[in-house]
C-alpha positions as CSV (number, residue, x, y, z in Angstrom):
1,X,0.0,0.0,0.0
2,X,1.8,3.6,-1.1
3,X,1.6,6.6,1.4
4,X,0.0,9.6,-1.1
5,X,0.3,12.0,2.2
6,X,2.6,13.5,-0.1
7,X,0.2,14.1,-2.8
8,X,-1.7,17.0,-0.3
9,X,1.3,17.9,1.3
10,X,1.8,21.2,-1.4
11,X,-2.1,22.5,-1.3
12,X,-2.2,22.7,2.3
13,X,1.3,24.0,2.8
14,X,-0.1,26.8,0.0
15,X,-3.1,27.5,2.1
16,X,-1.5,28.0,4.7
17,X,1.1,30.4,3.5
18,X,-1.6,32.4,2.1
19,X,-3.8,32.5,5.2
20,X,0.3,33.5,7.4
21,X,0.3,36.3,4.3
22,X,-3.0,38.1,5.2
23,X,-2.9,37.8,8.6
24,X,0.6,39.5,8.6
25,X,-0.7,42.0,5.9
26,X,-3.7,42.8,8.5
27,X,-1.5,43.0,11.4
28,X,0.7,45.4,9.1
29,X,-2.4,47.6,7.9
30,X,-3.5,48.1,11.6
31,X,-0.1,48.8,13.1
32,X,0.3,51.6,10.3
33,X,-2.4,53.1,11.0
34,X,-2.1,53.3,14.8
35,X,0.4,56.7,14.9
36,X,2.5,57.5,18.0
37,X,0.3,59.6,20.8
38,X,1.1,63.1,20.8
39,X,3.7,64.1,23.6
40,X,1.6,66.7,24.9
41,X,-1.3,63.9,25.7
42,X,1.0,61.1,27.1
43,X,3.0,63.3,29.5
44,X,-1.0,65.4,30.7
45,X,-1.6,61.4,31.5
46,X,1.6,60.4,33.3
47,X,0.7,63.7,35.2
48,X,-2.9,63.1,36.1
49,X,-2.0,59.2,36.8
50,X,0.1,60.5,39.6
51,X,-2.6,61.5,41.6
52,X,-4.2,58.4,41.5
53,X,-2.1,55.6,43.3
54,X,-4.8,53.1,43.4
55,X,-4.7,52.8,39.5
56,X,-1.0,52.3,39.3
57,X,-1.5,48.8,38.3
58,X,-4.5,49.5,36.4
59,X,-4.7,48.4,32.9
60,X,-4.9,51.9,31.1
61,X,-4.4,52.5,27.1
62,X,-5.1,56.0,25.7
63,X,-6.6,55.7,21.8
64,X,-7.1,58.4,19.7
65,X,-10.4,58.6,17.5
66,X,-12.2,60.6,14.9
67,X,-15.7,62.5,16.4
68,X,-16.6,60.8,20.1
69,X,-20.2,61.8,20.4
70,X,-20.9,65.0,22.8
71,X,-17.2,64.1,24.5
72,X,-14.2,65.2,24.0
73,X,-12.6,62.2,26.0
74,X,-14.9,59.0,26.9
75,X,-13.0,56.0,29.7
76,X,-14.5,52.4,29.0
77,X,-13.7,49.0,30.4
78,X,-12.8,46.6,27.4
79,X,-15.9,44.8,26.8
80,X,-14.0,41.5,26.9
81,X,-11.9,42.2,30.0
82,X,-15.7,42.2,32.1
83,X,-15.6,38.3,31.7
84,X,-12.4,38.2,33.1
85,X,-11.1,39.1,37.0
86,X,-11.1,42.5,38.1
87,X,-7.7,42.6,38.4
88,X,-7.7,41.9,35.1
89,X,-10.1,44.7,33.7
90,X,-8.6,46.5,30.9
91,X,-9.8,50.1,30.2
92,X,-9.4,52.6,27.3
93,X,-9.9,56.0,27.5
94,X,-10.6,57.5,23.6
95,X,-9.6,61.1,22.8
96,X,-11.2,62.8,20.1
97,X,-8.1,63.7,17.8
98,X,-10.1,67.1,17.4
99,X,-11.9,69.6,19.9
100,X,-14.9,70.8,17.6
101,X,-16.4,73.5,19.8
102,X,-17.8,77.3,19.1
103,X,-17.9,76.0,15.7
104,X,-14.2,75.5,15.0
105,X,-12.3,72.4,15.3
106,X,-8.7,72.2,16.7
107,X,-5.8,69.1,17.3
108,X,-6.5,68.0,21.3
109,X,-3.0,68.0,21.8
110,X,-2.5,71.7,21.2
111,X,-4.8,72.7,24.7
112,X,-2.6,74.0,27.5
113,X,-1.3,71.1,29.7
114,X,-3.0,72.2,32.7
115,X,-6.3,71.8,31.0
116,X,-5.4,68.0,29.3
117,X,-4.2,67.3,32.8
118,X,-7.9,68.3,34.3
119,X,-9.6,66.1,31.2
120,X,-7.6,62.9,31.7
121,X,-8.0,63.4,35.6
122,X,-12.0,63.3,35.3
123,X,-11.6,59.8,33.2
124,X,-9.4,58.7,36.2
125,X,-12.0,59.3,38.1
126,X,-14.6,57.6,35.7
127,X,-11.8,54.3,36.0
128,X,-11.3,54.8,39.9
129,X,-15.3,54.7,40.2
130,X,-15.1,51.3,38.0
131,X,-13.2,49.9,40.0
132,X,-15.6,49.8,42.6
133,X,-18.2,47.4,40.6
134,X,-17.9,44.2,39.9
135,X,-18.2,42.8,36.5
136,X,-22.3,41.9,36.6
137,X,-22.5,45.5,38.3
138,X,-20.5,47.4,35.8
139,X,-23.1,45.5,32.6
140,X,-25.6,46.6,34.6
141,X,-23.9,50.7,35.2
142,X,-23.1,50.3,31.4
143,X,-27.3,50.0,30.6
144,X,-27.9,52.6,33.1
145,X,-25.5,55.1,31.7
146,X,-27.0,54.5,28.2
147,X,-31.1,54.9,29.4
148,X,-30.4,57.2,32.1
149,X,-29.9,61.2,32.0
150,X,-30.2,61.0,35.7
151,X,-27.7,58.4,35.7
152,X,-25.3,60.2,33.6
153,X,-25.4,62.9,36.1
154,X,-24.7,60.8,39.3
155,X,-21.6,59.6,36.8
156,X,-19.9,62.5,35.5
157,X,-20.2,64.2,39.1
158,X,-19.1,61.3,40.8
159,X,-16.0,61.5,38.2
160,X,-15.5,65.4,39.2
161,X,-15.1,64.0,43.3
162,X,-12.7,61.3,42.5
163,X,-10.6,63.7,41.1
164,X,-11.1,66.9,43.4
165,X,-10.6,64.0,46.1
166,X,-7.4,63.1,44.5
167,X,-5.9,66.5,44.4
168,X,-7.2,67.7,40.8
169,X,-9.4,70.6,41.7
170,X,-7.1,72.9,40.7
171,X,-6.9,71.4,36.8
172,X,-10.3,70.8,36.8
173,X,-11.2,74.2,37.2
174,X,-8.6,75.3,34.5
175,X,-10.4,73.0,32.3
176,X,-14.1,74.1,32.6
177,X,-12.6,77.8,32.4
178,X,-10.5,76.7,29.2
179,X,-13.9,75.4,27.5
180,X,-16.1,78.2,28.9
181,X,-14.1,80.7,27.4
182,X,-14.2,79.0,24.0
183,X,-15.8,81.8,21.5
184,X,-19.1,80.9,20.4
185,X,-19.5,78.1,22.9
186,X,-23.3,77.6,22.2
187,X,-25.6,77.9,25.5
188,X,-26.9,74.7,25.1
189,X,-23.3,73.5,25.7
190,X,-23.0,75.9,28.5
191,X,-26.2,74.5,30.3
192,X,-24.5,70.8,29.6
193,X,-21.8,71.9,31.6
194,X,-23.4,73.1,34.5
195,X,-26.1,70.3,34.2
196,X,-23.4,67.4,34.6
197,X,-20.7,68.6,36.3
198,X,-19.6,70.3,39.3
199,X,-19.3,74.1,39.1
200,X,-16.6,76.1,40.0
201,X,-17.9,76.5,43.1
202,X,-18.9,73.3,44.0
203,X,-15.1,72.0,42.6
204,X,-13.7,75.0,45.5
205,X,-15.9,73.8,48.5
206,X,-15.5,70.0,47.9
207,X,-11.5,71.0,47.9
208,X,-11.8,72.7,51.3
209,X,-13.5,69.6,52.6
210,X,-11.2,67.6,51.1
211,X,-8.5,69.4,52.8
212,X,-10.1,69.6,56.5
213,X,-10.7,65.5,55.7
214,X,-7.0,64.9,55.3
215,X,-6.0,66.8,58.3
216,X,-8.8,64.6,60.5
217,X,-7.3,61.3,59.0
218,X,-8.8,60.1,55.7
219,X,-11.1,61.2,52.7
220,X,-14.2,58.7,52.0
221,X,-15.7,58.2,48.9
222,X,-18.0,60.3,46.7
């Protein structure tokens, strides 16, 4: 009896060079197109990060991306990393390449640092306030965040005292001045502002409370 092994031996070795090609053509295509961060964005995040010790083993990538929807940055666990342990959670936070405000449009990068320090320090807190939730929780804070304006709220505030908790009153406040003096912001934009996040003032007295907390031993959470 002859062994024709040999007779299949070229098709399959063919196949399989040609599925190696595309995949390493795909890889290729993606890497390409993934450019380097700007400097100005990666060191505003090294910054921020330092206020936050709890995250410093936190899984944390930074993505720029065309047009976010009514954000300018939006912090998301990887959908895949909820099936996994929460020490294990992966997060992104996407940056809109472009402000597009007061109808004008601008590269991200080119806001003072003070003011990409404040943004990224609000996503922290977004990520810091993850943390908190398990991974049936965070599906379920995910649905809520999508079906609920009142929800939304609770969020982006919460975010706000994370960060004024963690030292970032200060750049928060340079950011909502840096945005409200945009020209031409529209006052629907304006009323979103003050509709979902802290105001200055509120940012100014949850800082002095911060302060008298760490002089009596401890901060608790928002």
């Amino acid at each position: 009896m002859k062994w024709n092994e040999g007779k299949n031996e070229k098709p399959l070795f063919g196949r399989f060079r040609t599925i190696l090609f595309f995949t390493l053509l795909l890889h290729l295509t993606v890497a390409l197109a993934q450019k380097p961060l700007p400097k100005p964005l990666v060191e505003a995040f090294a910054t921020a990060l330092e206020h936050y010790p709890e995250l410093a083993n936190a899984r944390i990538q930074l993505k720029l991306k065309n047009g976010l929807k009514k954000a300018t940055m939006q912090a998301r666990p990887t959908f895949g990393s909820l099936f996994r342990r929460r020490e294990l959670r992966q997060y992104t936070i996407f940056v809109s390449r472009h402000f597009a405000m007061g109808g004008r449009a601008w590269p991200v990068a080119e806001a003072p640092e003070e003011v990409l320090v404040g943004w990224l320090g609000h996503e922290l807190g977004h990520i810091l306030d993850y943390e908190q939730h398990g991974n049936w929780s965070m599906l379920g804070y995910g649905l809520s965040y999508l079906f609920s304006k009142k929800h939304i709220v609770s969020t982006e505030k919460k975010a706000d005292r994370w960060a004024v908790l963690h030292g970032m009153g200060h750049y928060l406040k340079e950011t909502k001045n840096y945005i409200q003096s945009i020209p031409n912001l529209s006052d629907a934009y304006r009323k979103r502002l003050e509709k979902y996040y802290l105001t200055a003032q509120e940012l100014d007295s949850l800082a002095t409370e911060a302060t008298d907390a760490h002089k009596c031993d401890g901060v608790s959470a928002p």
